[in-house]
DSSP file (Angstrom, degrees, kcal/mol; ACC not computed):
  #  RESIDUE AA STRUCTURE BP1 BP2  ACC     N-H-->O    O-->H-N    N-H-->O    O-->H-N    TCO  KAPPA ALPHA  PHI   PSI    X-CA   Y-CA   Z-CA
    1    1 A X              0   0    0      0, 0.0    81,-2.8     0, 0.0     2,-0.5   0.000 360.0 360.0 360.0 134.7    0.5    8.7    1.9
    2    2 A X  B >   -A   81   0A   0     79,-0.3     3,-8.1     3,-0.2    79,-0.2  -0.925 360.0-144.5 -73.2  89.2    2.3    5.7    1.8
    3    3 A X  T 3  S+     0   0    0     77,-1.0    -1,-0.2    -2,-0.5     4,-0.1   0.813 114.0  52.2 -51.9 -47.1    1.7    2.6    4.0
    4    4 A X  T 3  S+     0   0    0     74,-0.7     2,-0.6    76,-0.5    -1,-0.3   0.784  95.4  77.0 -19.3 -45.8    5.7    2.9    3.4
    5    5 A X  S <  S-     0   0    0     -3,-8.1    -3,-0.2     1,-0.1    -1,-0.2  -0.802  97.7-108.5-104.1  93.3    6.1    6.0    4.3
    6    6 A X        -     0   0    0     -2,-0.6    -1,-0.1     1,-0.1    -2,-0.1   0.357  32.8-167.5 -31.0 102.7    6.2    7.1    8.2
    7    7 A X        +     0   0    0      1,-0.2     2,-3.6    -4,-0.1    -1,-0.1   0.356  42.1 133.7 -89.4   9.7    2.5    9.0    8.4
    8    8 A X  S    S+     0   0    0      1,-0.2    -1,-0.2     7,-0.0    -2,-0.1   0.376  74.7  55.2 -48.7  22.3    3.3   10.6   12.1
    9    9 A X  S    S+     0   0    0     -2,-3.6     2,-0.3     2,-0.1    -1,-0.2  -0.354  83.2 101.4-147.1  77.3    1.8   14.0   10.2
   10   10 A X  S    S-     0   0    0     -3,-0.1     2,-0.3    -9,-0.0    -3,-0.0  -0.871  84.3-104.0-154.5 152.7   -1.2   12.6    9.2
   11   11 A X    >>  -     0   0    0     -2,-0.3     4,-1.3     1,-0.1     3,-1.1  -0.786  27.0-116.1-108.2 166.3   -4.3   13.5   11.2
   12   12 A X  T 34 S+     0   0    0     -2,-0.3    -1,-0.1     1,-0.3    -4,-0.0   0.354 118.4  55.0 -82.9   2.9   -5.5   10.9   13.5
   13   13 A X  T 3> S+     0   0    0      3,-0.1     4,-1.9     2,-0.1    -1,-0.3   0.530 110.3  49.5 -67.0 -43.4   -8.9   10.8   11.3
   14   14 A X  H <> S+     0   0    0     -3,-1.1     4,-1.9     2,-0.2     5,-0.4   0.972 112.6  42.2 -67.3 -77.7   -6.6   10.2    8.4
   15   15 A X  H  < S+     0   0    0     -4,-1.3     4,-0.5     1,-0.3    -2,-0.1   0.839 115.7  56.6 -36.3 -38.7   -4.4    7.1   10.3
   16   16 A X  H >> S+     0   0    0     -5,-0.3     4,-2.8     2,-0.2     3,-2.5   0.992 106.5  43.2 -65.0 -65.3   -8.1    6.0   11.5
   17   17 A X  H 3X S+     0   0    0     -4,-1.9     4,-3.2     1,-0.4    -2,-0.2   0.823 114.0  54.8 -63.0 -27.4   -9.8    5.5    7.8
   18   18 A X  H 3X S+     0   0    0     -4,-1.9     4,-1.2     2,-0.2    -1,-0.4   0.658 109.1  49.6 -81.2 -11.6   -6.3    3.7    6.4
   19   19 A X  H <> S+     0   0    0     -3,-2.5     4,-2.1    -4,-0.5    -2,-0.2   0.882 104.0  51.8 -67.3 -57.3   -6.7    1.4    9.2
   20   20 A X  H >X S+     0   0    0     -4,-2.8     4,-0.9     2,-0.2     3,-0.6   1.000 112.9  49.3 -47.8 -70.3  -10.2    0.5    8.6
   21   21 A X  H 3X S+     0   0    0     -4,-3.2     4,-1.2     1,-0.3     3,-0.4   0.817 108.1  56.1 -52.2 -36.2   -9.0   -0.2    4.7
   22   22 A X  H >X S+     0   0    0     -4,-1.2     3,-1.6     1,-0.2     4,-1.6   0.991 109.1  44.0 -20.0 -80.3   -6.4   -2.2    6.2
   23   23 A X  H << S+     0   0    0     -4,-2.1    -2,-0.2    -3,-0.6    -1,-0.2   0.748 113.0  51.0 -36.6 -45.0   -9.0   -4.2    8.1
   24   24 A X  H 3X S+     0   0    0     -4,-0.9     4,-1.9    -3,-0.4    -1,-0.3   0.729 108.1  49.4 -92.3 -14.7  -11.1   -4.6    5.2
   25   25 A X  H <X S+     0   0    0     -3,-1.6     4,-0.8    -4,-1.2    -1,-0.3   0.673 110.1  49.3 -68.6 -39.6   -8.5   -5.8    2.9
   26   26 A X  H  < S+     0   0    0     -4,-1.6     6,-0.2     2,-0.2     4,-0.2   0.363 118.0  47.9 -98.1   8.0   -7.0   -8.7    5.5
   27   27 A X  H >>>S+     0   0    0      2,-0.1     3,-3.2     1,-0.1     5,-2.0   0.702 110.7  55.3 -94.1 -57.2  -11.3   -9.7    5.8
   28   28 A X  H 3<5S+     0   0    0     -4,-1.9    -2,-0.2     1,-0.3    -3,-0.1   0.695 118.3  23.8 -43.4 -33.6  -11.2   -9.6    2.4
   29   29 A X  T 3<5S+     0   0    0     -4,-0.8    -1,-0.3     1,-0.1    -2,-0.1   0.223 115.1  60.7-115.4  14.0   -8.6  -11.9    1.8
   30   30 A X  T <45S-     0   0    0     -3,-3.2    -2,-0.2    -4,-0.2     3,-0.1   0.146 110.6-125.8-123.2 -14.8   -9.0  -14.2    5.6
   31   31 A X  T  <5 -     0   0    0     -4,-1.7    -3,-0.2     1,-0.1     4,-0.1   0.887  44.9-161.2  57.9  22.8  -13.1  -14.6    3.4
   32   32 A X    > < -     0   0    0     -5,-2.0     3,-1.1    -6,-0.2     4,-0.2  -0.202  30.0-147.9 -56.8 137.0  -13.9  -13.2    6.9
   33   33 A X  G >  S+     0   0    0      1,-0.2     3,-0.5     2,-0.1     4,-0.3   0.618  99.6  59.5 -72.9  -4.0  -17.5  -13.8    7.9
   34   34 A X  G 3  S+     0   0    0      1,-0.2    -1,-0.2     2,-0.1    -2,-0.1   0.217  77.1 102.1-120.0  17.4  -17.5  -10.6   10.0
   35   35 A X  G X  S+     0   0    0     -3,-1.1     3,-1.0     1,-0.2     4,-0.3   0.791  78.0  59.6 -56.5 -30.9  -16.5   -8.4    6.6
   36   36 A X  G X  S+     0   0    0     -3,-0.5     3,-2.4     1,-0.2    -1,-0.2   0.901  88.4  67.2 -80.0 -44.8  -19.8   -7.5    6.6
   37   37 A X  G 3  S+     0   0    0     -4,-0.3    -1,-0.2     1,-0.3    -2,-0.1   0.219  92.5  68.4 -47.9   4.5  -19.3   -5.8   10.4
   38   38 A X  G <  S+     0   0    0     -3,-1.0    88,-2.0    -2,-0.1    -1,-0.3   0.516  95.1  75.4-112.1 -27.3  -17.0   -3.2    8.3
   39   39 A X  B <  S-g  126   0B   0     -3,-2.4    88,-0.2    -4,-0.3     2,-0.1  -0.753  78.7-124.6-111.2 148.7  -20.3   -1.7    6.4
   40   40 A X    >   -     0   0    0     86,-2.3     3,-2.2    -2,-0.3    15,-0.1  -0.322  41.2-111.4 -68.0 154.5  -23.0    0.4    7.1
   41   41 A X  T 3  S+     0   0    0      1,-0.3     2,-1.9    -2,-0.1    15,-0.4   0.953 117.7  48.4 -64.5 -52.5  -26.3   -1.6    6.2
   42   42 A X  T 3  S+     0   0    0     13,-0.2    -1,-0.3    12,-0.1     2,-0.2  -0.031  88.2 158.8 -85.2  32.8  -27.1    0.6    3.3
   43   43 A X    <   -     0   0    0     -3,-2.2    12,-0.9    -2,-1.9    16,-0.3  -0.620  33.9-134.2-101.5 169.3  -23.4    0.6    1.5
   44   44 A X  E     +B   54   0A   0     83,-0.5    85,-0.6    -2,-0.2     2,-0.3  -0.506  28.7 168.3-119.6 123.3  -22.7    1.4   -1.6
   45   45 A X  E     -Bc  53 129A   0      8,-2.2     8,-1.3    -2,-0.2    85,-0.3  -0.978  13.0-164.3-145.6 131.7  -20.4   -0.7   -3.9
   46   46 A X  E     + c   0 130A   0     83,-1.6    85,-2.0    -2,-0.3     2,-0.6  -0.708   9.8 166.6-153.6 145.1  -19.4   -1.0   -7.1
   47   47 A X  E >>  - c   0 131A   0     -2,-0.3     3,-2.7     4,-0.2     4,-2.0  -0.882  39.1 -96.3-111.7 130.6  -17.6   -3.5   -9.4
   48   48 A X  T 34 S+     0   0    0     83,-0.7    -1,-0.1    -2,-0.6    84,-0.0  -0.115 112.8   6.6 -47.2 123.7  -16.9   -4.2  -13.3
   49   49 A X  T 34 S+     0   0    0     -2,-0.0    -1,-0.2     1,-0.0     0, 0.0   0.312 131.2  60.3  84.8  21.2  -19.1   -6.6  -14.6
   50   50 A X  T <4 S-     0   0    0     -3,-2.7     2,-0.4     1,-0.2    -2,-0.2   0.671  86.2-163.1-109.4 -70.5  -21.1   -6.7  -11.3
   51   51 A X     <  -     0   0    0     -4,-2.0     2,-0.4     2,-0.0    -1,-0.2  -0.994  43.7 -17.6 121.9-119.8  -22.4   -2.7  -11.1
   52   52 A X        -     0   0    0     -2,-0.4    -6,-0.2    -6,-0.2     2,-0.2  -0.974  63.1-168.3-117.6 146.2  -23.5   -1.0   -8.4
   53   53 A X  E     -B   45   0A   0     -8,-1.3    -8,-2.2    -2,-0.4     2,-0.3  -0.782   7.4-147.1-142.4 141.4  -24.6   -2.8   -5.8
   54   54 A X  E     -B   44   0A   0    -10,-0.2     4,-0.3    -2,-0.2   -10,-0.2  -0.947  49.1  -8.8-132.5 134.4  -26.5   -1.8   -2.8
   55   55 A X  S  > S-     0   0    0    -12,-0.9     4,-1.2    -2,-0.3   -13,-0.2   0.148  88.9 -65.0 109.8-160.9  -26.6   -3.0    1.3
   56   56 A X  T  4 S+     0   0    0    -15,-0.4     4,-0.3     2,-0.2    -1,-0.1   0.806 133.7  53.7 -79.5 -47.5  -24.9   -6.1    3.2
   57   57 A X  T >> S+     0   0    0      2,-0.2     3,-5.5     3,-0.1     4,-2.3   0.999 106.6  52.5 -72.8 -72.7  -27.1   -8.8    1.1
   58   58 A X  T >4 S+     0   0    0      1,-0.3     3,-2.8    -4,-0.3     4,-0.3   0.739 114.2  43.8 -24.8 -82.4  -25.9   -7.3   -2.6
   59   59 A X  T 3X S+     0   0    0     -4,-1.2     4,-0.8     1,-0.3    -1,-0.3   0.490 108.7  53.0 -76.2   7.7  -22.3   -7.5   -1.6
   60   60 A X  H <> S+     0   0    0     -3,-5.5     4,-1.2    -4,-0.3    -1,-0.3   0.802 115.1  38.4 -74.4 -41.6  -22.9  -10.8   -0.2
   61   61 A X  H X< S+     0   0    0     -3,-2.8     3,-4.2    -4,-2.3     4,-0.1   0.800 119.3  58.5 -64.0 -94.1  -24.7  -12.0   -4.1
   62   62 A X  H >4 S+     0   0    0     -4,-0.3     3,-0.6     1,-0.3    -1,-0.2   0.344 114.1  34.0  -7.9 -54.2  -21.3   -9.5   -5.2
   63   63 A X  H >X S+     0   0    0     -4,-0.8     4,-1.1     1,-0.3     3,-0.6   0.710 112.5  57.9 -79.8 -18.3  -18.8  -11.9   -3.2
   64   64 A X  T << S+     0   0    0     -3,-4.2    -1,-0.3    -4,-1.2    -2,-0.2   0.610 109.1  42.1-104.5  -7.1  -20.2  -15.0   -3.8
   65   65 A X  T <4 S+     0   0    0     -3,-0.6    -1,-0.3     2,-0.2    -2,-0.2   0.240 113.7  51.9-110.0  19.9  -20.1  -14.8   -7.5
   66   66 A X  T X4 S+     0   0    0     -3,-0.6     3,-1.4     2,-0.2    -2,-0.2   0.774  97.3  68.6-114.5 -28.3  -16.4  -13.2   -7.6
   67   67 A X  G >< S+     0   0    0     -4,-1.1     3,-0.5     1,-0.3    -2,-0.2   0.577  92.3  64.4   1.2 -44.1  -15.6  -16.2   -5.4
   68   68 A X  G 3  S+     0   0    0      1,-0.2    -1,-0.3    32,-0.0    32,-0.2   0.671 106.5  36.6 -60.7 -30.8  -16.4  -18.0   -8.9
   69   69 A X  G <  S+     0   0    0     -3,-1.4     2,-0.2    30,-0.1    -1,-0.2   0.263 109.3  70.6-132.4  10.3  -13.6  -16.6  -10.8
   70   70 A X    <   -     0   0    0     -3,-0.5    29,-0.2    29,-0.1     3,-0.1  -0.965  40.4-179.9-139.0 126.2  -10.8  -16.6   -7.9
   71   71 A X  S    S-     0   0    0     27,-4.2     2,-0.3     1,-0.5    28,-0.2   0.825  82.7 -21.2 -81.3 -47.4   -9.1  -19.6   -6.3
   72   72 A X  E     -I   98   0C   0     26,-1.8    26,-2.4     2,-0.0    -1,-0.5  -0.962  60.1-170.6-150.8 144.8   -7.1  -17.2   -4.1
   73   73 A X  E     -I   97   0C   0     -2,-0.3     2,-0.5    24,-0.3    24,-0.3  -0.974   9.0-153.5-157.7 152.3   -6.1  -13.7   -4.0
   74   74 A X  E     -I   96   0C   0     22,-2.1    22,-2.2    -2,-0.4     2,-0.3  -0.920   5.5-156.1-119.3 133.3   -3.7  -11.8   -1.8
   75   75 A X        -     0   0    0     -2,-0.5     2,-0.5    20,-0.2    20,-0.1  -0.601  17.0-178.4 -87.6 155.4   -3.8   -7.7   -0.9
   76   76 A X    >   +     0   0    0     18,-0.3     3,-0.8    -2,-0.3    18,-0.4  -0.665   5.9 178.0-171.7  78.3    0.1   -6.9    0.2
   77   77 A X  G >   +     0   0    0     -2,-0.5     3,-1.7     1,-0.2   -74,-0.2   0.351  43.5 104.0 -95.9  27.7   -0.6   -3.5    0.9
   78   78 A X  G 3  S+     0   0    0      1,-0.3   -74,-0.7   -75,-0.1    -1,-0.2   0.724  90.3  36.4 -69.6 -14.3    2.8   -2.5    2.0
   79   79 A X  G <  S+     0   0    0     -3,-0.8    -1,-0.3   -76,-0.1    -2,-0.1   0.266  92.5 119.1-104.9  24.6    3.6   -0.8   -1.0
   80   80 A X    <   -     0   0    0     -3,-1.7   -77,-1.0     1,-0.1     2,-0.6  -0.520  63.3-122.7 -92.8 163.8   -0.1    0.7   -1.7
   81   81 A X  E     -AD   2  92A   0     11,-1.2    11,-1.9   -79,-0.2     2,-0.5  -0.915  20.4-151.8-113.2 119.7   -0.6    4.6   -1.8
   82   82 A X  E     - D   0  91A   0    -81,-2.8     2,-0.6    -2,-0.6     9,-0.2  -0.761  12.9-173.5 -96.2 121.2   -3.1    5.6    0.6
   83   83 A X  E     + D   0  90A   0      7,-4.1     7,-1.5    -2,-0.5     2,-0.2  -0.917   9.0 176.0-111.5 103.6   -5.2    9.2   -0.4
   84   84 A X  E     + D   0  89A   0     -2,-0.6     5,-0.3     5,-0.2     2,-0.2  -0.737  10.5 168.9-104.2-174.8   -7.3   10.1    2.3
   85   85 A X  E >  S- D   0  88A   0      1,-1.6     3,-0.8     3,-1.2    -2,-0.1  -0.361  70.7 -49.0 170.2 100.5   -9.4   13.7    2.1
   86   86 A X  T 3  S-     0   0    0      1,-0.3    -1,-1.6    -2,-0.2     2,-0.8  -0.184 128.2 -15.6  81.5-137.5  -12.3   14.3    5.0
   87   87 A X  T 3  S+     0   0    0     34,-0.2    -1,-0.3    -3,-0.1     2,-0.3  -0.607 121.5  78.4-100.1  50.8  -14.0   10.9    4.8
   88   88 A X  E <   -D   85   0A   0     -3,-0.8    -3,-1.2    -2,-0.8     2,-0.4  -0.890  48.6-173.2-124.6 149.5  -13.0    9.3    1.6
   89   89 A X  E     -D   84   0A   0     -5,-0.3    30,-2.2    -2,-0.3     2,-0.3  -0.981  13.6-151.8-125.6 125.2   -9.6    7.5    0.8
   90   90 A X  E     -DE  83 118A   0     -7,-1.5    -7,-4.1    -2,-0.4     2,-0.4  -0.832  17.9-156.6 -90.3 135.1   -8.5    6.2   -3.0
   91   91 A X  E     -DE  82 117A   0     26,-2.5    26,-0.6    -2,-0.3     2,-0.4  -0.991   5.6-164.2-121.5 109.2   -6.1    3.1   -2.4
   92   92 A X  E     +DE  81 116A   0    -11,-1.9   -11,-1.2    -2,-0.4     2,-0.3  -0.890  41.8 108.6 -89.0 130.9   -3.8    2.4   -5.5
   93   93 A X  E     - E   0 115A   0     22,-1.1    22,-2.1    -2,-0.4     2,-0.2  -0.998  52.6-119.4-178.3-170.7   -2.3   -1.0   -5.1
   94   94 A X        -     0   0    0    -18,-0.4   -18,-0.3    -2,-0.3     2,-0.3  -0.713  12.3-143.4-139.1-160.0   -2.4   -4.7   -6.6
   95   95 A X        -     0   0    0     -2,-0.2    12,-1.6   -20,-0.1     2,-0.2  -0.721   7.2-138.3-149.9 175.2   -3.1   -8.0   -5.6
   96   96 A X  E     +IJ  74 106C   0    -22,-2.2   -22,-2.1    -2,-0.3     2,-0.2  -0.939  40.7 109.3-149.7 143.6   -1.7  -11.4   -6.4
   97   97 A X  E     -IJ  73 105C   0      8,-1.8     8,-0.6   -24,-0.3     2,-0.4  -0.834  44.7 -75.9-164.0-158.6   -3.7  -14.7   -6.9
   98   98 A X  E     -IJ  72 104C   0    -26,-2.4   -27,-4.2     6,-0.3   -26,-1.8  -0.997  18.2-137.9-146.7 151.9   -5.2  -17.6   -8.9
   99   99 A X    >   -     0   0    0      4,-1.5     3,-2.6    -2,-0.4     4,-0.2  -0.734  32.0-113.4 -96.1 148.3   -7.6  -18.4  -11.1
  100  100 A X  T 3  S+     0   0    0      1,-0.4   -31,-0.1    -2,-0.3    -1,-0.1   0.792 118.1  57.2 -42.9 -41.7   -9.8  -21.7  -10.8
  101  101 A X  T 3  S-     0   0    0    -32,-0.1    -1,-0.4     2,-0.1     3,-0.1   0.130 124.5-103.8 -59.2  11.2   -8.0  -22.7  -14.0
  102  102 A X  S <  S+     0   0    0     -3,-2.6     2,-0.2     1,-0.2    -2,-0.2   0.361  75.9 136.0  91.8 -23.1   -4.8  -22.5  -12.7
  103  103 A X        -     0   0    0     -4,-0.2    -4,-1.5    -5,-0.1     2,-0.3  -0.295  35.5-162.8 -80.8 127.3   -3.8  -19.3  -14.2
  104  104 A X  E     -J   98   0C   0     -2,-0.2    -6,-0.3    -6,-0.2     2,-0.2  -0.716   5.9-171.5-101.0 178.2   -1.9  -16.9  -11.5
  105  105 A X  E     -J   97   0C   0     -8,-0.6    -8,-1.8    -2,-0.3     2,-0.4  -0.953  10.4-154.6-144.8 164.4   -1.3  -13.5  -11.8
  106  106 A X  E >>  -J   96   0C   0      6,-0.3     3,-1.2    -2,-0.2     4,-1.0  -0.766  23.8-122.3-152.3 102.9    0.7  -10.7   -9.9
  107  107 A X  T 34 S+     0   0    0    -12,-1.6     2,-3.0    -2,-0.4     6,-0.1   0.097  99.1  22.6  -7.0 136.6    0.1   -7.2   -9.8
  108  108 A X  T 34 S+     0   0    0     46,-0.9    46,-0.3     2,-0.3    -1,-0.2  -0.324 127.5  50.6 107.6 -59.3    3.0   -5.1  -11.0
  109  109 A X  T <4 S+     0   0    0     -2,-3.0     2,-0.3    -3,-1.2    -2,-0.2   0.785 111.3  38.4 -90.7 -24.5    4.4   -8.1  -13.0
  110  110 A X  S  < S-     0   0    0     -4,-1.0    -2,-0.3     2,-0.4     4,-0.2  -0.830  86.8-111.8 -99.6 159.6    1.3   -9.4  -15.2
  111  111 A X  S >  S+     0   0    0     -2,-0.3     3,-0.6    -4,-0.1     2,-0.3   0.845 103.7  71.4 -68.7 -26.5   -1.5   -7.2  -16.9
  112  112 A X  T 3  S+     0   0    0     25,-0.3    -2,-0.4     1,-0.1    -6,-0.3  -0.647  80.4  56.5 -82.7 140.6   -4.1   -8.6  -14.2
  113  113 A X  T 3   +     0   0    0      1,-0.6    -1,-0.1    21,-0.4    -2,-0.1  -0.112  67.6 107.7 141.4 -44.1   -3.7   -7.3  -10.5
  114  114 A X    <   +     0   0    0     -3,-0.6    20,-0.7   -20,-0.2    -1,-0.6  -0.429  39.5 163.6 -82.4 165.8   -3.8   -3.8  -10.3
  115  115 A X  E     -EF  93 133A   0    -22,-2.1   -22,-1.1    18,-0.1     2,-0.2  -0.890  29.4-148.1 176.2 149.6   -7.0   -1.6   -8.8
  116  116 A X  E     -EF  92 132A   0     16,-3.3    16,-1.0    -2,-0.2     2,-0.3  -0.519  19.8-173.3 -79.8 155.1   -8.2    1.7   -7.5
  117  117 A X  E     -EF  91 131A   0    -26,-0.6   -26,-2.5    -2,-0.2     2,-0.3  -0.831  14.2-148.3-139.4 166.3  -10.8    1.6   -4.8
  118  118 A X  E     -E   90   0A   0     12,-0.7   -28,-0.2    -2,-0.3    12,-0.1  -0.972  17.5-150.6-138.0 105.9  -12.4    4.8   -3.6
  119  119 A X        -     0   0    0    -30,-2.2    11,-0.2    -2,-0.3    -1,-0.2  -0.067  11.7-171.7 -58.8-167.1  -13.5    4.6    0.3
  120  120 A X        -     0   0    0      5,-0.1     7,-1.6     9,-0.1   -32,-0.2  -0.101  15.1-174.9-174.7  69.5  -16.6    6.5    2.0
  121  121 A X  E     -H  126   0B   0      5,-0.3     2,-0.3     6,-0.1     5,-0.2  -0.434  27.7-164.4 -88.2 170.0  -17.1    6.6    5.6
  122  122 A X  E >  S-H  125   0B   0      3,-2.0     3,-1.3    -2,-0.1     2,-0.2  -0.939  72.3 -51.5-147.9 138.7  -19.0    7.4    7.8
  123  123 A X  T 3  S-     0   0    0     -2,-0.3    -2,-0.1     1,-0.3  -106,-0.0  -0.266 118.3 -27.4 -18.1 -79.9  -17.7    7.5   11.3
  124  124 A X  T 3  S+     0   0    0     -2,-0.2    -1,-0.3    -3,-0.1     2,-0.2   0.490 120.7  75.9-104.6  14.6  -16.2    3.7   11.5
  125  125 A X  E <  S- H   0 122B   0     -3,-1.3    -3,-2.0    -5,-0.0     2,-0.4  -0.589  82.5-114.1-129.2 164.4  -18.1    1.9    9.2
  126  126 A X  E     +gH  39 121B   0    -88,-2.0   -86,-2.3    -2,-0.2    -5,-0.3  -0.849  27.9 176.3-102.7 137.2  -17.8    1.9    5.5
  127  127 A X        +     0   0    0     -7,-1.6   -83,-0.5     1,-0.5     2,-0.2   0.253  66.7  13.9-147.7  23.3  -20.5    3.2    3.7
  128  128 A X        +     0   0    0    -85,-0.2    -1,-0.5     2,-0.0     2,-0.3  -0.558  53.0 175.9-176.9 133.7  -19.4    3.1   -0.4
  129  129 A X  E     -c   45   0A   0    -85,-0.6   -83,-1.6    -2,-0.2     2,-0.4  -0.926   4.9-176.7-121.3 142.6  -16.5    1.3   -1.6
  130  130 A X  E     -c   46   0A   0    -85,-0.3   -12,-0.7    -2,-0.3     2,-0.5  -0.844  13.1-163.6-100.3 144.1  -16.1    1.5   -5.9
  131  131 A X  E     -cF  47 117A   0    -85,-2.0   -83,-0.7    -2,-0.4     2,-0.4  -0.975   1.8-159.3-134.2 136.7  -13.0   -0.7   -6.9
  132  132 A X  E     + F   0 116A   0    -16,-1.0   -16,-3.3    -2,-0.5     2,-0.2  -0.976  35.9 116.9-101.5 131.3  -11.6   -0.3  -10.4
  133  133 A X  E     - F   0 115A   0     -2,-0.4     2,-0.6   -18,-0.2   -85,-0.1  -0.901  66.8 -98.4-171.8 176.2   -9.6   -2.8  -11.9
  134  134 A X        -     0   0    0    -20,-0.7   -21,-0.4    -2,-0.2     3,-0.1  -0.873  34.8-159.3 -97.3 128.7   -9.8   -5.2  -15.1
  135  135 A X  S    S+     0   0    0     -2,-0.6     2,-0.7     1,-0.2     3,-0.2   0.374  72.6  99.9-100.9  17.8  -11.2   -8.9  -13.8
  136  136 A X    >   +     0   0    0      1,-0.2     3,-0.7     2,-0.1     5,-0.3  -0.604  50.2 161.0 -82.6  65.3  -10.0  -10.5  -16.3
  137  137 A X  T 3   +     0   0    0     -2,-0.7   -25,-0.3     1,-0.3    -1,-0.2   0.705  67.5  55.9 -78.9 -43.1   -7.1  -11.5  -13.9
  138  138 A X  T 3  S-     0   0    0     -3,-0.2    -1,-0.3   -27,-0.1   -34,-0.1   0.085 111.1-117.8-103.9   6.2   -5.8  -14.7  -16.0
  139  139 A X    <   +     0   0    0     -3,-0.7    -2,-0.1     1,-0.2     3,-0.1   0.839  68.7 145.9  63.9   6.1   -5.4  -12.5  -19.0
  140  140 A X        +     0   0    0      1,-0.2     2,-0.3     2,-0.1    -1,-0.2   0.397  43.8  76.3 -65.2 -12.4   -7.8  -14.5  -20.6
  141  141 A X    >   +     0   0    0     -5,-0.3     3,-2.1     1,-0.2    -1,-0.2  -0.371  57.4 167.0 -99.2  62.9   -9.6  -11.7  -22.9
  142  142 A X  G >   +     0   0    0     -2,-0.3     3,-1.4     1,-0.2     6,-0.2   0.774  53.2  73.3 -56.8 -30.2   -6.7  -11.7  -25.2
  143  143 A X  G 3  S+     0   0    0      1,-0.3     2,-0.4     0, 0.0    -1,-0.2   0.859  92.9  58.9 -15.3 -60.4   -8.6   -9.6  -28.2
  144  144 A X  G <   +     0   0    0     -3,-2.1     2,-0.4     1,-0.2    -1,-0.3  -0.293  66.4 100.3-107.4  55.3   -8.3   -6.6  -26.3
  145  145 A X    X   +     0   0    0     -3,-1.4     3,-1.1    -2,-0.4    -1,-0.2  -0.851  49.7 176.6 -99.5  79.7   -4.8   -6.3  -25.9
  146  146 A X  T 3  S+     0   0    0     -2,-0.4    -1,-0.2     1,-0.3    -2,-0.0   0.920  78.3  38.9 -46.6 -71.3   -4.7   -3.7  -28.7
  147  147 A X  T 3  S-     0   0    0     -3,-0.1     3,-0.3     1,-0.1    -1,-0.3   0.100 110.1-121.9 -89.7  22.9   -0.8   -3.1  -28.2
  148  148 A X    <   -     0   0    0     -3,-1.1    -1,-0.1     1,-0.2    -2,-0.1   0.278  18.6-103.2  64.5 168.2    0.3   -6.8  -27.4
  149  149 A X  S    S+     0   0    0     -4,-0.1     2,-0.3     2,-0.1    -1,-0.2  -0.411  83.8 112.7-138.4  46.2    2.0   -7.7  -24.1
  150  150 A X  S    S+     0   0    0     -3,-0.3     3,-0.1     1,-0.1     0, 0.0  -0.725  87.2   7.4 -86.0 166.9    5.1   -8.0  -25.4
  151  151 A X  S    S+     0   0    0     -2,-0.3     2,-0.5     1,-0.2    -1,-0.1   0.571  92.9 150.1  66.9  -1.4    7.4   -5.3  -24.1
  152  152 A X        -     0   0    0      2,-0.0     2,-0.4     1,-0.0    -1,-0.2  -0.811  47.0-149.2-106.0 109.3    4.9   -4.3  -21.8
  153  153 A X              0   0    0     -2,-0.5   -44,-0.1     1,-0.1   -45,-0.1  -0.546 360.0 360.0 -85.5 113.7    5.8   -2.7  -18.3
  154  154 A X              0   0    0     -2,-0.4   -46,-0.9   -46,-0.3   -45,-0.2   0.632 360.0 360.0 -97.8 360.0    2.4   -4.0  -16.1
């Protein structure tokens, strides 16, 4: 489902869990103190070059050191594709932001930006988010761009 795409056949368990990701995406990007008021005490996260990470305090350490490596970053999840199934949803979508250095990037149009994440709830509360993405957002690991980024559709 497609925040695009008019979900009036979606069941109202479905409509509910894309709402919450909503929510946790505009905390996420507001640095809202009351982010934490979206998870169950014991959830489950994990992120590249962090790992998995475990309760409210972990994703606090989790935020405070991605916080390091982002001036700003933006969710614009009007084009993202929302998968829900019982009580998980995978969210395809990208971001846009800066890096402390200056360097911006924008989903869709630079290699840094895009990312999966893979819900869990349990009833309203969040209780495992994973995100996949590269965090090298500023393009900065240039090495491993095997096939060069010329010509390159992002």
């Amino acid at each position: 489902m497609s925040d695009s795409t008019p979900i009036e056949h979606a069941s109202s368990d479905d409509r509910r869990i894309v709402e919450l990701a909503k929510e946790y995406f505009r905390r996420v990007d507001a640095g809202a103190e009351d982010l934490l008021d979206l998870f169950t005490d014991g959830v489950q996260f994990y992120f590249p070059k962090f790992g998995i990470g475990r309760g409210k305090m972990a994703f606090v350490e989790f935020a405070e050191g991605l916080q390091k490596l982002l001036s700003e970053a933006h969710h614009d999840f009007s084009n993202y594709l929302f998968l829900p199934y019982g009580h998980f949803l995978a969210v395809e979508g990208t971001t846009e932001g800066r890096t402390p250095s200056g360097k911006t990037w924008f989903g869709g149009r630079t290699p840094g930006g895009r990312f999966c994440n893979i819900f869990e709830f349990q009833g309203d509360l969040i209780s495992r988010v994973h995100i996949y993405l590269d965090p090298d957002y500023g393009s900065d690991d240039r090495a491993r761009f095997a096939w060069g980024t010329e010509g390159r559709e992002w």
